[in-house]
N, C-alpha and C positions, 0 to 999 in steps of 0.2 A: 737644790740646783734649779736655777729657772728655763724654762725651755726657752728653745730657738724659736726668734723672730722672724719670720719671712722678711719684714721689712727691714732687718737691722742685719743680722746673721746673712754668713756666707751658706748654703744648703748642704747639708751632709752628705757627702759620696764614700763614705766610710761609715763602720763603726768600731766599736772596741770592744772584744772579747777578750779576757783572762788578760789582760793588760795592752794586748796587741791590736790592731789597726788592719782592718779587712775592709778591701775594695768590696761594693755589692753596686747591683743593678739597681740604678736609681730612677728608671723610665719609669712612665706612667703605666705602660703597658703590663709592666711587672707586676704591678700592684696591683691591676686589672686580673691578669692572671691569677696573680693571691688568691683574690678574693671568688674567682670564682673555682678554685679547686676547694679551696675552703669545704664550700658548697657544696662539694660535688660526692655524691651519697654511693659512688659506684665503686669510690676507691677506701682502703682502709689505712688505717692510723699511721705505720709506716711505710705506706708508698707516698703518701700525704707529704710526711715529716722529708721525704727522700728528695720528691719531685719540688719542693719550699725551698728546701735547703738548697740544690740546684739552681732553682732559677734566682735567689738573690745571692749566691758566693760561686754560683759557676762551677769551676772545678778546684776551686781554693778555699773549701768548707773547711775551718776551724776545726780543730779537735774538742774544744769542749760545746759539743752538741748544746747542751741547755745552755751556755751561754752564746751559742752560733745564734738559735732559736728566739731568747727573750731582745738581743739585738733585732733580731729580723720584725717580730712581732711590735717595737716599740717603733722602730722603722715606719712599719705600716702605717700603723698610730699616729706619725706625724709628731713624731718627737716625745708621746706620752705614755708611760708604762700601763700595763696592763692593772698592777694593785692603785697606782694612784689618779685612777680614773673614777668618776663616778657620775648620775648623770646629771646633774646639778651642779657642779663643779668645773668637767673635762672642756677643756678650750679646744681640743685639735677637731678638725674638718672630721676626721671619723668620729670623736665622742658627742659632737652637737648633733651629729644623724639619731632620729626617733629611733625606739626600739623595734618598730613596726617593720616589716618587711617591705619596703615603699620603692626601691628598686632593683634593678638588676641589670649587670654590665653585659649577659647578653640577650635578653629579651627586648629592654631600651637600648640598646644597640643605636641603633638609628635615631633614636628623641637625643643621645648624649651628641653624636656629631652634627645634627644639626643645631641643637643649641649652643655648641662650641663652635659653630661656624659663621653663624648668625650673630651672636653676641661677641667675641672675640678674631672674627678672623683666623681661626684655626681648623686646618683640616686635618682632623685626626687620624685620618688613613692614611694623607703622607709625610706627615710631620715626622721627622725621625726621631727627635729626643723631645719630652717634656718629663721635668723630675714630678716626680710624685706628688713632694707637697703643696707643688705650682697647682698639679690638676687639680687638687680634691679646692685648694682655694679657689678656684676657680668652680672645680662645681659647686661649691660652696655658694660661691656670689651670682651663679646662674639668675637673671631676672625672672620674677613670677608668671612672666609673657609668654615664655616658654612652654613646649607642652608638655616637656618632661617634668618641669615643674606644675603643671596643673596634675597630672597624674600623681605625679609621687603626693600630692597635699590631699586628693583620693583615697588612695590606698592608706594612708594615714591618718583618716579623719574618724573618732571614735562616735561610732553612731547613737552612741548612748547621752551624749553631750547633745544631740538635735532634736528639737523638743518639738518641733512640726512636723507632723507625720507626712505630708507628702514629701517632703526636703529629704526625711530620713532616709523615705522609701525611694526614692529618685537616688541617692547615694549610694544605699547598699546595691541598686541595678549597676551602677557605675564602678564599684567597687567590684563586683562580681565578673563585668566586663574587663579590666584590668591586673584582676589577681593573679599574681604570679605564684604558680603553680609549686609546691613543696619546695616554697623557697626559704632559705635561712636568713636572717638580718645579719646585717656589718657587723654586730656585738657578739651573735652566733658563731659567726664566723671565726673574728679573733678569738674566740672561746674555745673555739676549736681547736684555733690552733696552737692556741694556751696546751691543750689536753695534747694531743699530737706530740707534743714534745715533751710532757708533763712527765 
């Protein structure tokens, strides 16, 4: 089956579980959400799978859970399932992100809506609707001018590939200055919630 084209395809505001056709939340902000409960180390597996299923079916949660679940998760994905990902291969805005932990939707908080404001004309405080696969294409195509993108390429950058040691050392300080603190990556995160509903 080939995925959806942002530039050809109309965007999904449904999926299809056990044959059926479920409205979900298709905002950015949802998937904002996702990802950082994903993350979030305070809650356990079924408050997780509770508070997911909620915020992308509302009060119209499917009855077959693991297929409410592997919807929601390829959802996220941007059209790509979880086995047919790899990182070599995956084309969606979440499988080209490094495996590295390079950012976070609330600590860059503030680097995402100014570079969405700055490059796009979007202010993401009061914009009411962007779908999901718009945003991540979009943070996708964020220019390098950016400071979220100088950070995230930081936090990403493997110190063992810099063969000049003061460059090294000048990165791991910059590195250490920007780490986000026990944070999980986008892959962690889906993985998560792979497990959550596993």
């Amino acid at each position: 089956m080939r995925e959806a084209n942002i530039l050809l395809d109309a965007l999904p505001t449904k999926v299809t579980v056990s044959g059926e056709e479920y409205p979900i939340d298709t905002n950015f902000r949802t998937g904002i959400q996702f990802e950082m409960l994903m993350g979030d180390r305070t809650l356990g597996k079924k408050e997780k799978a509770l508070i997911a299923l909620r915020l992308y079916y509302g009060n119209n949660i499917p009855r077959d859970i693991d297929g409410a679940a592997l919807a929601m998760v390829r959802f996220y994905r941007c059209g790509t399932d979880p086995d047919e990902r790899s990182e070599t291969t995956a084309r969606s805005a979440v499988g080209r992100r490094r495996m590295d932990k390079i950012y976070d939707f609330d600590v860059d908080a503030a680097l995402f809506y100014a570079a969405f404001l700055t490059q796009y004309g979007i202010d993401l405080n009061e914009i009411d609707y962007l779908h999901w696969w718009k945003f991540m294409a979009m943070f996708e195509g964020l220019s390098r001018d950016h400071e979220i993108q100088r950070i995230m390429q930081i936090r990403g950058t493997d110190l063992a590939s810099i063969e000049n040691q003061k460059e090294r050392q000048r990165i791991a300080k910059l590195q250490d200055r920007y780490r986000i603190e026990a944070g999980l990556t986008a892959e962690e995160k889906a993985n998560i919630a792979g497990s959550v509903f596993g």
